[in-house]
mmCIF file as gemmi writes it, N, C-alpha and C atoms, coordinates in Angstrom:
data_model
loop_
_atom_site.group_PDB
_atom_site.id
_atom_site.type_symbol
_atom_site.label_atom_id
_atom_site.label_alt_id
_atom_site.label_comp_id
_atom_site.label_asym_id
_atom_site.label_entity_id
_atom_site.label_seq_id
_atom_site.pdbx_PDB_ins_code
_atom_site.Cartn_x
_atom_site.Cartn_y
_atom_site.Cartn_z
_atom_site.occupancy
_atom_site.B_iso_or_equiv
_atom_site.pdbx_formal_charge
_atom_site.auth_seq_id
_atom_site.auth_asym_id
_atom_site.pdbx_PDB_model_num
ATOM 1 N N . UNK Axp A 1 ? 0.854 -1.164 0 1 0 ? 1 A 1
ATOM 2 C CA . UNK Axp A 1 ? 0 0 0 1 0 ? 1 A 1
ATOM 3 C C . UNK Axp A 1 ? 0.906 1.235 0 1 0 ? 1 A 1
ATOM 4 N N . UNK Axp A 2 ? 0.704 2.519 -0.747 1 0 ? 2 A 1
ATOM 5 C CA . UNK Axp A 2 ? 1.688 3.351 -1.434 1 0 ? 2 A 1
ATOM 6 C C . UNK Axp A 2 ? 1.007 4.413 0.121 1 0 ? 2 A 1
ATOM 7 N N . UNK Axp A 3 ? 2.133 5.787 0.167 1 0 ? 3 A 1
ATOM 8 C CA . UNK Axp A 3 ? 1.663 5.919 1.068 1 0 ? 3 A 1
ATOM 9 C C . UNK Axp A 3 ? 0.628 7.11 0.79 1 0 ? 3 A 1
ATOM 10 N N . UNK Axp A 4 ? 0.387 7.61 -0.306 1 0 ? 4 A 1
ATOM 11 C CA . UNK Axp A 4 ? -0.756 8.307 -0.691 1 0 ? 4 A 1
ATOM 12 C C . UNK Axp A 4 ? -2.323 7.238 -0.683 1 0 ? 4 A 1
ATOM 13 N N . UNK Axp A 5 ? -1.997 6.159 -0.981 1 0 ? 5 A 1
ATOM 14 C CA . UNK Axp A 5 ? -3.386 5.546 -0.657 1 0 ? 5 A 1
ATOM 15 C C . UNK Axp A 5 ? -3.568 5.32 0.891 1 0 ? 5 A 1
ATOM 16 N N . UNK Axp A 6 ? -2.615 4.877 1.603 1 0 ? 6 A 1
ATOM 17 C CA . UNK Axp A 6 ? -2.874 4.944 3.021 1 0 ? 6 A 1
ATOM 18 C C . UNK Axp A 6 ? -3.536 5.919 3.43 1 0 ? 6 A 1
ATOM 19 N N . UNK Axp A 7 ? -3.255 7.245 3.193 1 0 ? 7 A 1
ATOM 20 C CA . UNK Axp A 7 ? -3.213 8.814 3.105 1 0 ? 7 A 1
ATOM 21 C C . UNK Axp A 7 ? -5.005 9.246 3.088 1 0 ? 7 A 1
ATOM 22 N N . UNK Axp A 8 ? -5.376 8.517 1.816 1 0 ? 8 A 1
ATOM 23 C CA . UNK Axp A 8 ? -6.929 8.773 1.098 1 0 ? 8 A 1
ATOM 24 C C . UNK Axp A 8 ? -7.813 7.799 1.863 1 0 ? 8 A 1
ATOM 25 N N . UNK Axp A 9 ? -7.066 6.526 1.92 1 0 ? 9 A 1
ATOM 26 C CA . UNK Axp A 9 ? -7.876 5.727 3.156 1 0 ? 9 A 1
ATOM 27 C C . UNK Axp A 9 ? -8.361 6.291 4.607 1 0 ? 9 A 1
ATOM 28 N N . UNK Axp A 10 ? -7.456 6.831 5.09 1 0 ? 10 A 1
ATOM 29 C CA . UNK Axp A 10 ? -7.142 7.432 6.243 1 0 ? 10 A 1
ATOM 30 C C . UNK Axp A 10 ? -8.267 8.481 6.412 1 0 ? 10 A 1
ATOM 31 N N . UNK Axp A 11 ? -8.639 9.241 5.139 1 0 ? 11 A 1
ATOM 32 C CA . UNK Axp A 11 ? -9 10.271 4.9 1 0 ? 11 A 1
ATOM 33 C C . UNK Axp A 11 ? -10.678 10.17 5.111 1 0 ? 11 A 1
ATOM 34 N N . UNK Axp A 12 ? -11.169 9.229 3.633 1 0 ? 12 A 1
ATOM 35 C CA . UNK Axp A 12 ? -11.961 8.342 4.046 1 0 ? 12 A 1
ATOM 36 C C . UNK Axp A 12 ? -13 7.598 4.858 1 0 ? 12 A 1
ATOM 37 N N . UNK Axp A 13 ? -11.945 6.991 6.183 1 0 ? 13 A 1
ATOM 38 C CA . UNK Axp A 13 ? -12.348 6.152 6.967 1 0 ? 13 A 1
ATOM 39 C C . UNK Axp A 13 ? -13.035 7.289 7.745 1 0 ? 13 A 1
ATOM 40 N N . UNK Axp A 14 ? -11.898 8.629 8.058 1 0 ? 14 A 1
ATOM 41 C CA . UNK Axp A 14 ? -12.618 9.786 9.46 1 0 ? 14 A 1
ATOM 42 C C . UNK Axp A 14 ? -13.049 10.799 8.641 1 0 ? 14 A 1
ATOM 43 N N . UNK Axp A 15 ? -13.628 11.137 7.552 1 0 ? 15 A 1
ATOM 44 C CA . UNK Axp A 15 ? -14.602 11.604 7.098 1 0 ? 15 A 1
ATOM 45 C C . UNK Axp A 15 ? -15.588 10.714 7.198 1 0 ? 15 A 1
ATOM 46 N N . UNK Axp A 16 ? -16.451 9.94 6.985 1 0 ? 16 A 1
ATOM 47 C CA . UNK Axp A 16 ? -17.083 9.213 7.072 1 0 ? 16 A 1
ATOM 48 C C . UNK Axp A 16 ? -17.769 9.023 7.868 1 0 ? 16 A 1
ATOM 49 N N . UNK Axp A 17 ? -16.896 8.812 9.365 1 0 ? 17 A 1
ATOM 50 C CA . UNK Axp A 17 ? -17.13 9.348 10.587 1 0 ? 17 A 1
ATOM 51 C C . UNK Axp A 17 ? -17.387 10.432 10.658 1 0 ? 17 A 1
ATOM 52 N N . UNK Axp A 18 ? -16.665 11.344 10.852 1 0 ? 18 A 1
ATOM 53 C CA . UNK Axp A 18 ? -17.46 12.816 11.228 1 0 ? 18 A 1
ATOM 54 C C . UNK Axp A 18 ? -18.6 13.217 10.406 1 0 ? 18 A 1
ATOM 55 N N . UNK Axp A 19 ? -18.753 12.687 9.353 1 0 ? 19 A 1
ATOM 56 C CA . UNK Axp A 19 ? -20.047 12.824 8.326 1 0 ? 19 A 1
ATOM 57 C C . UNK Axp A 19 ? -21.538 12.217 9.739 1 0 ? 19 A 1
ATOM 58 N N . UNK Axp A 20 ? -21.167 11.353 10.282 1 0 ? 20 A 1
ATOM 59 C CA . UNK Axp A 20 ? -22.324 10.525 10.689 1 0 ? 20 A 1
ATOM 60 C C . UNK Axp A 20 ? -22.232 11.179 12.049 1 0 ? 20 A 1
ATOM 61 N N . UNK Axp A 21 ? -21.151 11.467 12.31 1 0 ? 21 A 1
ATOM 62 C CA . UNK Axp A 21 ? -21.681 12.448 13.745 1 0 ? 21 A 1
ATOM 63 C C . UNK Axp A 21 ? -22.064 13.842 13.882 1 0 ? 21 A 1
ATOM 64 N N . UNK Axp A 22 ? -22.113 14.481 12.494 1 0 ? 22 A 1
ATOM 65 C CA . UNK Axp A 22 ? -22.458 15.974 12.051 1 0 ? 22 A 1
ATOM 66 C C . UNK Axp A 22 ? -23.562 15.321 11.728 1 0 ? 22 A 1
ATOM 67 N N . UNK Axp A 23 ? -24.301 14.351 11.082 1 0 ? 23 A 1
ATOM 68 C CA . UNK Axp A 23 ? -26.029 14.203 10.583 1 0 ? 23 A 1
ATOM 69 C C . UNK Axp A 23 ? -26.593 13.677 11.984 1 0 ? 23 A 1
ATOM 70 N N . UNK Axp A 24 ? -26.144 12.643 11.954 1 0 ? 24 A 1
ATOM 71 C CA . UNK Axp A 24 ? -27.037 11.616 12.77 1 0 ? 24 A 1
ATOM 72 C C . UNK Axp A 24 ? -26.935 12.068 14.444 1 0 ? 24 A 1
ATOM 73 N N . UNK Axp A 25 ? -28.129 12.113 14.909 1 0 ? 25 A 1
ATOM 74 C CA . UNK Axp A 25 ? -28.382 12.258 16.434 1 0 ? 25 A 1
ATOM 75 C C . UNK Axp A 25 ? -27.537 11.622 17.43 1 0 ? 25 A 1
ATOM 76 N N . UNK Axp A 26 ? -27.484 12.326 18.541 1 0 ? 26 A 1
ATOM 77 C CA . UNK Axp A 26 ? -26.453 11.662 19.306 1 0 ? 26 A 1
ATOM 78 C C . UNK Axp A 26 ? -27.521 10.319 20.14 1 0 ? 26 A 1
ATOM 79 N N . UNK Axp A 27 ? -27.369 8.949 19.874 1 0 ? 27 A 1
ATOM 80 C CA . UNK Axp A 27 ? -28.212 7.954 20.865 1 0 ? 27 A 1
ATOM 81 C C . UNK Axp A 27 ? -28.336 7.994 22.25 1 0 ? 27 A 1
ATOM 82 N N . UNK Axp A 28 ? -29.145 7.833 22.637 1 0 ? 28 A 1
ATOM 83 C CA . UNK Axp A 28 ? -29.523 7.71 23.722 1 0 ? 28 A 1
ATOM 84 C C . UNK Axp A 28 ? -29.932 6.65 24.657 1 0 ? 28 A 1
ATOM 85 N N . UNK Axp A 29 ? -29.543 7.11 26.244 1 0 ? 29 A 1
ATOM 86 C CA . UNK Axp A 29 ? -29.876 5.34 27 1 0 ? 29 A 1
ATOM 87 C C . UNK Axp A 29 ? -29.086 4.513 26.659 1 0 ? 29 A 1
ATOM 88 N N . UNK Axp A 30 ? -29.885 3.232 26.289 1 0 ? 30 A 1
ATOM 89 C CA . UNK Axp A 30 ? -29.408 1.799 26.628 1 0 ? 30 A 1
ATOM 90 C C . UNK Axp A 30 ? -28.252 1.96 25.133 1 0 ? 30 A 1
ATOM 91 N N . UNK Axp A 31 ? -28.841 2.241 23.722 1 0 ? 31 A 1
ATOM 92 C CA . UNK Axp A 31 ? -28.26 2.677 22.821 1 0 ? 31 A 1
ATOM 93 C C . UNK Axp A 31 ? -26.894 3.017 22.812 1 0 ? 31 A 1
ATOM 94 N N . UNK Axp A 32 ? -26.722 3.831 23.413 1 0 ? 32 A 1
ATOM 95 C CA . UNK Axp A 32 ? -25.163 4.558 23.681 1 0 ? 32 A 1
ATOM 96 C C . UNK Axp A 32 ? -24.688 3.942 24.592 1 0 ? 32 A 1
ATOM 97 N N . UNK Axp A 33 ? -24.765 3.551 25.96 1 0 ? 33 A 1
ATOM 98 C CA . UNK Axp A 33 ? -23.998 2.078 26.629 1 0 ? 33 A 1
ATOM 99 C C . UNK Axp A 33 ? -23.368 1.096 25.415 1 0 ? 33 A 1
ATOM 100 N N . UNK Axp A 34 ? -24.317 0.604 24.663 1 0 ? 34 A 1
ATOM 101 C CA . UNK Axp A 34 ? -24.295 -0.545 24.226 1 0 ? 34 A 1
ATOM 102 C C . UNK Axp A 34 ? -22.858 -0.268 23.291 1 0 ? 34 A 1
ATOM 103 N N . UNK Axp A 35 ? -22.818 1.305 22.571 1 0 ? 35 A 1
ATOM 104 C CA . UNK Axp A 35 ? -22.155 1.927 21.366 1 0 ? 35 A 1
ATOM 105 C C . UNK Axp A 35 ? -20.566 2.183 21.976 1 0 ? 35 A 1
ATOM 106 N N . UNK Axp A 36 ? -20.351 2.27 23.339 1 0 ? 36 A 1
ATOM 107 C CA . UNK Axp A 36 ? -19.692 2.639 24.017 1 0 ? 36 A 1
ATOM 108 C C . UNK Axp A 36 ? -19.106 1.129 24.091 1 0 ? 36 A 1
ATOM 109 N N . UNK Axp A 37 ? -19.081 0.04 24.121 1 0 ? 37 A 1
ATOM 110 C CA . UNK Axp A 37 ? -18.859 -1.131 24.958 1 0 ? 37 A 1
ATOM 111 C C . UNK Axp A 37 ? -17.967 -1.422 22.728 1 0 ? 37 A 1
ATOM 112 N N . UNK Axp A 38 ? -18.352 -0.899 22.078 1 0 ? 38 A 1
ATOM 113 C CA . UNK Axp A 38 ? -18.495 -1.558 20.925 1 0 ? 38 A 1
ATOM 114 C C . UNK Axp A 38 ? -17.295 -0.816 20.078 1 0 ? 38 A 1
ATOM 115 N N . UNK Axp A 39 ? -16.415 0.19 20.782 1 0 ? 39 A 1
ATOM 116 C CA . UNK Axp A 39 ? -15.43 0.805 20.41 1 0 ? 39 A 1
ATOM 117 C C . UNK Axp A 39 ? -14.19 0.234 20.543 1 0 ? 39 A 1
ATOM 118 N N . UNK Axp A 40 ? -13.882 -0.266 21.427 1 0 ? 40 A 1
ATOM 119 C CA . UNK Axp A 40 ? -12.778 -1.088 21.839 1 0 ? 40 A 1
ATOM 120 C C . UNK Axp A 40 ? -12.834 -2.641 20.764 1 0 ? 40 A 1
ATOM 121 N N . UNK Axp A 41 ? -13.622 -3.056 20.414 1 0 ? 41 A 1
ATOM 122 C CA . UNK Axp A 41 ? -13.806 -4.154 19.466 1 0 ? 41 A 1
ATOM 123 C C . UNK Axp A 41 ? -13.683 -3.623 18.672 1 0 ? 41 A 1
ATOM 124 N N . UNK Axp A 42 ? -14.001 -2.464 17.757 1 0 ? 42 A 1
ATOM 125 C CA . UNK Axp A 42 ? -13.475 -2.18 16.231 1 0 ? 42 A 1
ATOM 126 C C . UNK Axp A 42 ? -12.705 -2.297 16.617 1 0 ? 42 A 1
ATOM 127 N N . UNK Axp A 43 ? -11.679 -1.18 17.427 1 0 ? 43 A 1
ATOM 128 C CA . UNK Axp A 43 ? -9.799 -1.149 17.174 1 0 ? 43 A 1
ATOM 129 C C . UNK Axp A 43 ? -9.517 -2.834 17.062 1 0 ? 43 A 1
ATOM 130 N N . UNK Axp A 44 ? -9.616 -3.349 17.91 1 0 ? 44 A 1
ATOM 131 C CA . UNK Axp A 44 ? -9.054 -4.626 18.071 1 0 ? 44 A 1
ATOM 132 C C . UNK Axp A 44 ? -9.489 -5.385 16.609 1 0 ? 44 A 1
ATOM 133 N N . UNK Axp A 45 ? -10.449 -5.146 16.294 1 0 ? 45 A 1
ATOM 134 C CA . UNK Axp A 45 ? -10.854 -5.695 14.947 1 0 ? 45 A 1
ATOM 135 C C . UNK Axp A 45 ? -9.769 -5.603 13.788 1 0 ? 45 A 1
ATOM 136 N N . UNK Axp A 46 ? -9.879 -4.34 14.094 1 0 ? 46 A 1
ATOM 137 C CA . UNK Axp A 46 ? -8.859 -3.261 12.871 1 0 ? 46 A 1
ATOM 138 C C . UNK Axp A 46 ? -7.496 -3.723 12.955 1 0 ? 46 A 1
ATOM 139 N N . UNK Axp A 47 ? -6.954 -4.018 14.316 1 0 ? 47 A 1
ATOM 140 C CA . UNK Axp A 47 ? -5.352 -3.966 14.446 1 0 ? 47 A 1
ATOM 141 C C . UNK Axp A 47 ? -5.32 -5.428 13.681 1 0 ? 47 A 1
ATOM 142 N N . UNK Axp A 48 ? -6.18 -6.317 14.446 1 0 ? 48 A 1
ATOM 143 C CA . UNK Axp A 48 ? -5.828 -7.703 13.761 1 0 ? 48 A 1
ATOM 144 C C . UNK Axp A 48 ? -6.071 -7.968 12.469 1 0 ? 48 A 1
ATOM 145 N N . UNK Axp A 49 ? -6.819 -7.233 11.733 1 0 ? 49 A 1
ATOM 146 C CA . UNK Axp A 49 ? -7.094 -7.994 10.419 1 0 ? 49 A 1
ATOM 147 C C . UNK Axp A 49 ? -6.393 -7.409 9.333 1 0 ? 49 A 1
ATOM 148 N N . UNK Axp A 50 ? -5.48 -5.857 10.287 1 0 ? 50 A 1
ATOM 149 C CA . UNK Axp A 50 ? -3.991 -5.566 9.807 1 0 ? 50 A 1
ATOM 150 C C . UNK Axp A 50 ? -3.022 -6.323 9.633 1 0 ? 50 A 1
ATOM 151 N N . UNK Axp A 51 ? -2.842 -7.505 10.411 1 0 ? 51 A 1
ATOM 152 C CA . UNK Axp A 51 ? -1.454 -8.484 10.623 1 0 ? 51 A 1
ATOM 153 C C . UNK Axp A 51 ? -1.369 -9.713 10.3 1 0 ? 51 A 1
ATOM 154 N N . UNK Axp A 52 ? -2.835 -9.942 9.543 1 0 ? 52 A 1
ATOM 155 C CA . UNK Axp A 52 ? -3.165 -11.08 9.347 1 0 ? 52 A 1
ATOM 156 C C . UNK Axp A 52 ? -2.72 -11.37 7.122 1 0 ? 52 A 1
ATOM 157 N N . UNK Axp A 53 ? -2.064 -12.052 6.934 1 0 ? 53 A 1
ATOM 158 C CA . UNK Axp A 53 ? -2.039 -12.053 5.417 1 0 ? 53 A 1
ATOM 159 C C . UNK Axp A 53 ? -1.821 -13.841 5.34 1 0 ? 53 A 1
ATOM 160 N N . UNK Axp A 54 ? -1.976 -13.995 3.833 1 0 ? 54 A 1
ATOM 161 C CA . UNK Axp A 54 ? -2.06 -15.325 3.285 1 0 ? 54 A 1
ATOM 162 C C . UNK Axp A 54 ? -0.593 -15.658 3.278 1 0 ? 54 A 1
ATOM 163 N N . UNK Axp A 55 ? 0.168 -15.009 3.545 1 0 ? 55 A 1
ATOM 164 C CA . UNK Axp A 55 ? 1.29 -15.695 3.532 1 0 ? 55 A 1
ATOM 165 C C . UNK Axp A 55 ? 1.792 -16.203 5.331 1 0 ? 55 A 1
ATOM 166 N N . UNK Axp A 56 ? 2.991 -17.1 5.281 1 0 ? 56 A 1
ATOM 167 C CA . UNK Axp A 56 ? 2.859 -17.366 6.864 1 0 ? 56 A 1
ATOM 168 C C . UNK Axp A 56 ? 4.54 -16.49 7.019 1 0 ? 56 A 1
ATOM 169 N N . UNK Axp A 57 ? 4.144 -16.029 8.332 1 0 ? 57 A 1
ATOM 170 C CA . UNK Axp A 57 ? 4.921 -15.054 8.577 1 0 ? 57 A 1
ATOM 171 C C . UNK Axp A 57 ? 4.812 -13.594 9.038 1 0 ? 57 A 1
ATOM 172 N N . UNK Axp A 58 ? 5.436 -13.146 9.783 1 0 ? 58 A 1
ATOM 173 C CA . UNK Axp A 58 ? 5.178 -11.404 9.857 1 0 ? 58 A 1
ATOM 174 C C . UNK Axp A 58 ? 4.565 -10.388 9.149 1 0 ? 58 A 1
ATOM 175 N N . UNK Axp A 59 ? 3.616 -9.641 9.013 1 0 ? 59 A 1
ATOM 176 C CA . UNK Axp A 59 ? 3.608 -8.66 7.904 1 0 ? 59 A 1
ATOM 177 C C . UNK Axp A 59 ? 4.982 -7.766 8.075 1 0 ? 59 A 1
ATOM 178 N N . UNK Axp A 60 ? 5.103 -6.453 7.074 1 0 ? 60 A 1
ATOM 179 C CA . UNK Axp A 60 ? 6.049 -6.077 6.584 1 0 ? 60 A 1
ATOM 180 C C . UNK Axp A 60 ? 6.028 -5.182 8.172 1 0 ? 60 A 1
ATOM 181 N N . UNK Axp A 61 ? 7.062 -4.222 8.419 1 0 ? 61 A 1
ATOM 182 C CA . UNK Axp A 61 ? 7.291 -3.553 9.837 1 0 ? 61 A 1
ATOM 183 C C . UNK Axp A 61 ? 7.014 -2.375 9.772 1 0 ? 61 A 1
ATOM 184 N N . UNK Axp A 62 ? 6.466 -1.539 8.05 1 0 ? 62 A 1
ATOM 185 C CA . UNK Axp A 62 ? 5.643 -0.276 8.728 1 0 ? 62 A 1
ATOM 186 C C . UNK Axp A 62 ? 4.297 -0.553 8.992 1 0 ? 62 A 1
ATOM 187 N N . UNK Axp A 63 ? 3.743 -2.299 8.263 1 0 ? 63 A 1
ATOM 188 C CA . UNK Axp A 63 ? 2.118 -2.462 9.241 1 0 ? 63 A 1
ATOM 189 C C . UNK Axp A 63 ? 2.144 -2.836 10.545 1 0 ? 63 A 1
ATOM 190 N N . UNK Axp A 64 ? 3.462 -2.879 11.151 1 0 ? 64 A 1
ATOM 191 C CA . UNK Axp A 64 ? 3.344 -3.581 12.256 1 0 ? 64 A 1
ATOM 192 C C . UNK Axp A 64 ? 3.415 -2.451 13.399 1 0 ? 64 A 1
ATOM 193 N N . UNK Axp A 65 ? 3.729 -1.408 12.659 1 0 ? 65 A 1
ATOM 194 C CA . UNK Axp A 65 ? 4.587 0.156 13.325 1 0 ? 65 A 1
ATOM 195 C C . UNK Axp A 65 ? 3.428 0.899 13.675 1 0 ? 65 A 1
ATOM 196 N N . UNK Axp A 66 ? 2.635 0.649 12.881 1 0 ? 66 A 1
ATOM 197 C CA . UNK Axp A 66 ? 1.37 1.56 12.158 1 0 ? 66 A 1
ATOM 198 C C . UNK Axp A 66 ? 0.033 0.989 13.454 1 0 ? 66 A 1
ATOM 199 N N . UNK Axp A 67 ? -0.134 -0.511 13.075 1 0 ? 67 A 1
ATOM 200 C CA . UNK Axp A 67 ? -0.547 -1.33 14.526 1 0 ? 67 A 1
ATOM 201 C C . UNK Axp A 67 ? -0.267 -1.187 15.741 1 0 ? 67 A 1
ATOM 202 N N . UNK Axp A 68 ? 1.006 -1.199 16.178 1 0 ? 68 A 1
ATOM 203 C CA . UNK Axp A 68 ? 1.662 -0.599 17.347 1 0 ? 68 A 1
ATOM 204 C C . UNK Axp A 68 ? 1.011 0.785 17.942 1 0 ? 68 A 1
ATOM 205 N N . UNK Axp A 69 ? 1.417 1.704 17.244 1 0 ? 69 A 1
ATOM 206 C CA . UNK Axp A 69 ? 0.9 2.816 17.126 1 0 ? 69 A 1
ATOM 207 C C . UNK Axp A 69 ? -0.34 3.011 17.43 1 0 ? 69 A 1
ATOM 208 N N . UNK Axp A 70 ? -1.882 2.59 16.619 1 0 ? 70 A 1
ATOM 209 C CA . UNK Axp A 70 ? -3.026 2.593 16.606 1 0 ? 70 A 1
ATOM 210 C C . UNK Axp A 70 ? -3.091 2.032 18.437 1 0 ? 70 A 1
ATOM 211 N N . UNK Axp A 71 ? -2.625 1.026 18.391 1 0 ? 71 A 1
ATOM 212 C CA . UNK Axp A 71 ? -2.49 0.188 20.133 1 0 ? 71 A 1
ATOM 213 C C . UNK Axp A 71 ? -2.464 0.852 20.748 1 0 ? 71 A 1
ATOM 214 N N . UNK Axp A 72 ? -1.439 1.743 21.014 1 0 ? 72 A 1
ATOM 215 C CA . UNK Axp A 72 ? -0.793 2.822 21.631 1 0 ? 72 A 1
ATOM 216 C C . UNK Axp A 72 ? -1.659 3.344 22.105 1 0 ? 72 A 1
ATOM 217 N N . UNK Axp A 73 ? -2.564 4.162 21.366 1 0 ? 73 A 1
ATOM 218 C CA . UNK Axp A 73 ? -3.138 5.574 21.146 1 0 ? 73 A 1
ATOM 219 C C . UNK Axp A 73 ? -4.746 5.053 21.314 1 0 ? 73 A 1
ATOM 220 N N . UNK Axp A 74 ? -4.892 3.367 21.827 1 0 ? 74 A 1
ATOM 221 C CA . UNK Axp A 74 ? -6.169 2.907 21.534 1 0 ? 74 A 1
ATOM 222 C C . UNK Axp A 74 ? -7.343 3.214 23.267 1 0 ? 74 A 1
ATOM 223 N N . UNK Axp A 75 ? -5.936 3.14 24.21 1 0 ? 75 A 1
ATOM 224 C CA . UNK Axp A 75 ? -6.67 3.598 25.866 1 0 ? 75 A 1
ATOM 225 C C . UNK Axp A 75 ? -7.836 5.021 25.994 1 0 ? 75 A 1
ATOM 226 N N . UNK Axp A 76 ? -7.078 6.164 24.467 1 0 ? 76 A 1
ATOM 227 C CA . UNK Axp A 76 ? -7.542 7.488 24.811 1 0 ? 76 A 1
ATOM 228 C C . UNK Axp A 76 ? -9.05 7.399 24.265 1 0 ? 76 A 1
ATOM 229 N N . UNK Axp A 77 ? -9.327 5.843 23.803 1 0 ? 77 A 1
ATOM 230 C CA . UNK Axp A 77 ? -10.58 6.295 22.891 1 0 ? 77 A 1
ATOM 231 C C . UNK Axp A 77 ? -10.999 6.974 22.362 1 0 ? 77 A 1
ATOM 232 N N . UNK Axp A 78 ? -9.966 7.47 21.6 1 0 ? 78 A 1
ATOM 233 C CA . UNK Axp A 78 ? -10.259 8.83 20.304 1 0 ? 78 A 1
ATOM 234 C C . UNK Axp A 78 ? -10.218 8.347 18.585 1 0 ? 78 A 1
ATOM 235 N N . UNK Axp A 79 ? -10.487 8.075 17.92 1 0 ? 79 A 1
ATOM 236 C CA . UNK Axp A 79 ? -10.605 7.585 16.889 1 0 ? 79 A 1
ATOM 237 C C . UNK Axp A 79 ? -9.559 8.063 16.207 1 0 ? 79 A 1
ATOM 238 N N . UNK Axp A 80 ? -9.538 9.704 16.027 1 0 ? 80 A 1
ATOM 239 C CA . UNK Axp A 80 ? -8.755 10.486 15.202 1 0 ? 80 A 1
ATOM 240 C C . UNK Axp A 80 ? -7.125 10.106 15.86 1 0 ? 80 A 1
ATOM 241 N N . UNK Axp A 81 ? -7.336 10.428 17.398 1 0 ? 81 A 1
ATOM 242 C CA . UNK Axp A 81 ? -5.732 10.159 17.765 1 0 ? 81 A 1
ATOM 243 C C . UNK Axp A 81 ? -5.323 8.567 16.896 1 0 ? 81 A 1
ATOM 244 N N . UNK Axp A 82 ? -6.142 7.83 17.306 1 0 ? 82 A 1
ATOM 245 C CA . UNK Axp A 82 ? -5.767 6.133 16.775 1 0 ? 82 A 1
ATOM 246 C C . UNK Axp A 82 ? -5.321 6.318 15.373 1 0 ? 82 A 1
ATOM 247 N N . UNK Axp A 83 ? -6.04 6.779 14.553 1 0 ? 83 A 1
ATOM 248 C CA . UNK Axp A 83 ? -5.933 7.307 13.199 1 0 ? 83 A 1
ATOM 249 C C . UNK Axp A 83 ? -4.938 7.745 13.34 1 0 ? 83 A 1
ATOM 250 N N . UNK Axp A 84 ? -4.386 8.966 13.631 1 0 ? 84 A 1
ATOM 251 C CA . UNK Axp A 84 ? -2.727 9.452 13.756 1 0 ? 84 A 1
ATOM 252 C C . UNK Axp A 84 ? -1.794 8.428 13.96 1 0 ? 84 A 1
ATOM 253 N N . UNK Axp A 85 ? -2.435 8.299 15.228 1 0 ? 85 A 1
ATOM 254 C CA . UNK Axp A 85 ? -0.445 7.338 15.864 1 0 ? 85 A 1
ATOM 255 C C . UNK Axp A 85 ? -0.575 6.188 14.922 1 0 ? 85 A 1
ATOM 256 N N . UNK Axp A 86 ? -1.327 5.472 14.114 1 0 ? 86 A 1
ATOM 257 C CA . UNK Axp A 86 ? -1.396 4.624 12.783 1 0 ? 86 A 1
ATOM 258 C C . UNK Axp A 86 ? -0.671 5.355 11.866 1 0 ? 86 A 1
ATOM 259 N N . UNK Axp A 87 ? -0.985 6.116 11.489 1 0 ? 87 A 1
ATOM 260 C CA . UNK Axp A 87 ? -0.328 6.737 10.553 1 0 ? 87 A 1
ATOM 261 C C . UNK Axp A 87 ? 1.256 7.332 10.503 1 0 ? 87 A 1
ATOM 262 N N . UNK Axp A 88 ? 1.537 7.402 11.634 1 0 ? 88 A 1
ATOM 263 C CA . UNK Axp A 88 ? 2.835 7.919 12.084 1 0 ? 88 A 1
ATOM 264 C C . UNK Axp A 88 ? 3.6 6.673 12.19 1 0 ? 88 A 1
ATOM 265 N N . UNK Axp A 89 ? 2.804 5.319 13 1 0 ? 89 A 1
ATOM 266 C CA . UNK Axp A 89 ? 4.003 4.355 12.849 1 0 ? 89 A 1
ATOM 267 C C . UNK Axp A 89 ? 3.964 3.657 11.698 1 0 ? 89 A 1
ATOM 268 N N . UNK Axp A 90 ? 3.037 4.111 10.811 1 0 ? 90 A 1
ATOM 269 C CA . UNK Axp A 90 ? 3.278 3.511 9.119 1 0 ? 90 A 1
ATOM 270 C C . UNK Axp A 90 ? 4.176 4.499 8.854 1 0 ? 90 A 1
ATOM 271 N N . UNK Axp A 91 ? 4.226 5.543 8.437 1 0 ? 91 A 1
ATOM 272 C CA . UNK Axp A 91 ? 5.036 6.621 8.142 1 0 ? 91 A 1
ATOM 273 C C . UNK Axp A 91 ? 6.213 6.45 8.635 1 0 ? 91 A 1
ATOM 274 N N . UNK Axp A 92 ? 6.185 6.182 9.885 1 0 ? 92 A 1
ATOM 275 C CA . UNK Axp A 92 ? 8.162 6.01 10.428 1 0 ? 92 A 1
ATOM 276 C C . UNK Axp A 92 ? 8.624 4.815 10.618 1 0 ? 92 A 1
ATOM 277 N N . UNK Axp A 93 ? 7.686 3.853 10.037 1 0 ? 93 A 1
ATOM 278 C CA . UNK Axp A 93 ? 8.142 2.665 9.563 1 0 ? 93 A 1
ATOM 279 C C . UNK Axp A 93 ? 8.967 2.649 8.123 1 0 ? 93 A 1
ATOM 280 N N . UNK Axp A 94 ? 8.197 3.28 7.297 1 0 ? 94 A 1
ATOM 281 C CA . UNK Axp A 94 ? 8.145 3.75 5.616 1 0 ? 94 A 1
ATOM 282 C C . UNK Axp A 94 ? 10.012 4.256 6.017 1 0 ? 94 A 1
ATOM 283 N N . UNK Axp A 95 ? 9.81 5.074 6.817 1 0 ? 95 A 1
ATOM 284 C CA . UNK Axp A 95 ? 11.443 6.105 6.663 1 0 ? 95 A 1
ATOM 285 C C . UNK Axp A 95 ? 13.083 5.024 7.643 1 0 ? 95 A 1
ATOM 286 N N . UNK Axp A 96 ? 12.83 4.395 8.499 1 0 ? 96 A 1
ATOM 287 C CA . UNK Axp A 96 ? 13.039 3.657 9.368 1 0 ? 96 A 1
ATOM 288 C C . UNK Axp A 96 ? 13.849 2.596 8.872 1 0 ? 96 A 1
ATOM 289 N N . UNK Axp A 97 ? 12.716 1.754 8.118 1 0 ? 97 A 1
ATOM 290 C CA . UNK Axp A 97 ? 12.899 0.217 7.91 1 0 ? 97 A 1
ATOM 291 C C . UNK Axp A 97 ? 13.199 -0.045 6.424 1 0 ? 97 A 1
């Protein structure tokens, strides 16, 4: 993955998001508990199905940098931070490795 498509992905993924939290109502009650419990499973979703490929073996070390990173940045429950520190340890993987 080149790092301008990472870039547009990136772009993408948190537009998309902020699209649905500028339209759509903020939930309420049981709703938002439930939405809250369901954040920590994307990341974890996301990191793993980053590291996972058909070949056997490691992925390459700026997805692993990039993963790291997202990990990192995954306690603050901020999407955008996760989004960054992903992007930074792809990026200083890219320069690095």
């Amino acid at each position: 993955m080149t790092p301008l498509l990472m870039a547009a992905v990136a772009a993408i993924t948190y537009g998309s998001r902020l699209a649905a939290m500028a339209v759509l109502p903020r939930p309420s009650g049981r709703v938002e508990q439930i939405l809250e419990r369901v954040v920590p499973a994307i990341f974890a979703s996301i990191a793993t199905l980053s590291l996972i490929t058909d070949e056997p073996g490691l992925v390459d070390g700026p997805i692993l940098l990039a993963a790291a990173g997202a990990l990192l940045a995954a306690p603050r429950r901020s999407f955008a931070l996760c989004l960054l520190a992903g992007l930074a340890g792809y990026f200083i993987g890219l320069l690095v490795l």
